[in-house]
N, C-alpha and C positions, 0 to 999 in steps of 0.2 A: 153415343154412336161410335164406333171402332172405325178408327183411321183407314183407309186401304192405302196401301207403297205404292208411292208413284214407281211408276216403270225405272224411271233413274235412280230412285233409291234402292229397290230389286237389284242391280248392276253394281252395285258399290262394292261391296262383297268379294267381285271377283276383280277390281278395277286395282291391279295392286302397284304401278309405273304412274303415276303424278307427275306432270309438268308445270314449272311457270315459266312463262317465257314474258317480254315484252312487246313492243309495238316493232322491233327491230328499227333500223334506218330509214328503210323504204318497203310501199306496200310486197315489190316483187321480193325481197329479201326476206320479207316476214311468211309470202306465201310458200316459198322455195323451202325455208327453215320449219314452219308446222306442218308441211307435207311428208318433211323426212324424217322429224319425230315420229309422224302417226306411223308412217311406212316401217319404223323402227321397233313400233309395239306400245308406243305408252296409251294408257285407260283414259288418263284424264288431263285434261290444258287446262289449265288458270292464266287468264291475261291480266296478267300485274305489271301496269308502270306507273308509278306515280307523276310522272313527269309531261307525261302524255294528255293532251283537253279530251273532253268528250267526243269531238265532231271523230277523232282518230280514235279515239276504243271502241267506238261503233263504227268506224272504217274495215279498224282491225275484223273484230265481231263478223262481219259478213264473210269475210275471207276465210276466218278460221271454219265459219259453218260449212262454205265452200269445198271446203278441203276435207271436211269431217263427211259430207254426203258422198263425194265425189269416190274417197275412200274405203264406202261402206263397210265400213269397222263401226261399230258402238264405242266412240270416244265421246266422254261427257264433258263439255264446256262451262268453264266457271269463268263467271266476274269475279275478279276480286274488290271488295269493300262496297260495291255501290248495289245496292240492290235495284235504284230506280233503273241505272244503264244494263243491268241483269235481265230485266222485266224487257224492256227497249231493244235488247239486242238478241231477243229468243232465247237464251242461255239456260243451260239445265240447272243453274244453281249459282249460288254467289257463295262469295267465302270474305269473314270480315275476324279482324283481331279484338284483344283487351279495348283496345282505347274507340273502337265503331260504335254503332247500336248493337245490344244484348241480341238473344239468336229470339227471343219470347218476339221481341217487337219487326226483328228483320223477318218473320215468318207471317206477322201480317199485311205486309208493304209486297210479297212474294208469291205467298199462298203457296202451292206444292210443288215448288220450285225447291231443290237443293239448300239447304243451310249449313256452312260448313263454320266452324270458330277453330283461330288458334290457339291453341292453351299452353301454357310453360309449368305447369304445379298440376298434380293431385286433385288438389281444390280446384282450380278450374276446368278438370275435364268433369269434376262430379257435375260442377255449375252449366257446364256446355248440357252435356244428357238432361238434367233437371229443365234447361230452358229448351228443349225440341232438338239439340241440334242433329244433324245425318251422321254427321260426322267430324271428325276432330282433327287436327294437325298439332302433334307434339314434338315441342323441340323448345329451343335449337342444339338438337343434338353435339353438332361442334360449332366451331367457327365456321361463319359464311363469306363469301366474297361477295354478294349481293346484297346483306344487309348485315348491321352492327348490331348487337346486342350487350349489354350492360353485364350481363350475367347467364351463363350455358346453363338448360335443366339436364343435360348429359342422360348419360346410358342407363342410370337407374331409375330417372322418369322413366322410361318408354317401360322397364320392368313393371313398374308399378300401373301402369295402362294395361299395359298386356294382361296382368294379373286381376284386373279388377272394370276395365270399360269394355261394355261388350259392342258399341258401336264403331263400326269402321276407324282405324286410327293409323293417319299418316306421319313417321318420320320423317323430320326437315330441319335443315341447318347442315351445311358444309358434307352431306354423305358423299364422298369421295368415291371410285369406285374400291380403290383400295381399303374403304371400311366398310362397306356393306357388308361385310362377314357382320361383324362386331354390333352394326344395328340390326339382321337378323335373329342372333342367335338371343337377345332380348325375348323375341318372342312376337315382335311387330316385324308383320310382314309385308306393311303398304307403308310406299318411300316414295317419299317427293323430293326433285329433284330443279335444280333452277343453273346454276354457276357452269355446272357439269355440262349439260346441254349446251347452254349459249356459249360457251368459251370454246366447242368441240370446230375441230375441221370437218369430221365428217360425226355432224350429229344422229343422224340415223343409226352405225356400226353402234355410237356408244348407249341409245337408246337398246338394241340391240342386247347387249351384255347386260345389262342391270335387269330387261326383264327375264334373261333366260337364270341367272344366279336366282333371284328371286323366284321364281317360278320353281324352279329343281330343288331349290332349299326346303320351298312351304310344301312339295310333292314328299320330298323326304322326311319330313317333320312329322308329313298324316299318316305314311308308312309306318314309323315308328311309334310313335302314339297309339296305332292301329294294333300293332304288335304284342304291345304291354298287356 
């Protein structure tokens, strides 16, 4: 029997501004701060804090839904890591790394619900596609200020996705706005972004800029392509 796209994985495609934020300090500071991303343009929220219990990512979770109806934009909601609080929280999808469960088994705890895996090699983005996933997040591009990494897959991973994974594939790891030239021109045009956001005074202006650069680059990319 031939799979049908969930309506959220249809929307993946065009979802090209990626957020991960956290639980913020307090509820109002967090609803104040996912209001003015979305108002800024980003496609999709991941609520990643590892610091955070459950009772509060399902505090969070209501909030961010909140804000996402209230918005009437199509922003897709991800858990990160827990597919059970995914399920629990309404979320369009959960996102889990190397060290989680594979995407084979988080897709049965889920059903057709979003599966996203991070990958840093080649080999694991063939492995992410082979095991169901929606989609992919490749990096760590650079250094991040959110999280440490032992070793960068740099700019000539994302070449080699672009080149060869035809599933949705988001850059992450330290994209500055000052390098987003440099992860576009790879050929990946969906960017996630984490540090950049939360460290902004006004996060909305810089949501803002990252989706219009992106947006005019991938518009000028199909121009040109079109042209050849």
């Amino acid at each position: 029997m031939t799979k049908v796209p969930s309506v959220a994985v249809c929307r993946l495609p065009s979802a090209v501004l990626y957020a991960l934020v956290d639980c913020r300090p307090d509820e109002t500071t967090f609803e104040q701060f996912v209001t003015e991303i979305i108002a800024g343009g980003v496609d999709i929220i991941q609520l990643r804090d590892k610091q955070a219990d459950d009772r509060t990512l399902l505090a969070r979770s209501r909030i961010l839904k909140n804000c996402i109806a209230a918005s009437e934009r199509d922003v897709l909601f991800i858990m990160n890591d827990r597919p059970d609080l995914a399920v629990l929280a309404g979320a369009d999808g959960v996102h889990v790394g190397q060290e989680e469960l594979p995407a084979t088994l988080v897709r049965q705890m889920v059903g057709t619900l979003l599966v996203g895996v991070s990958t840093h090699s080649i080999e694991q983005a063939r492995q992410a596609v082979l095991d169901g996933a929606d989609y992919i997040g490749v990096g760590p591009v650079f250094e991040s200020a959110t999280k440490e990494f032992s070793q960068l897959a740099g700019l000539e991973y994302l070449q080699d996705v672009a080149a060869e994974i035809a599933i949705p594939a988001f850059a992450i790891g330290g994209i500055s706005e000052e390098r987003l030239d440099e992860v576009l021109q790879t050929g990946i045009h969906h960017v996630a972004v984490g540090s950049a956001l939360l460290n902004a005074e006004n996060p909305q202006k810089v949501a803002e800029r990252y989706k219009e650069k992106i947006c005019t680059y991938d518009s000028r990319t199909k121009l040109e392509t079109g042209m050849r």
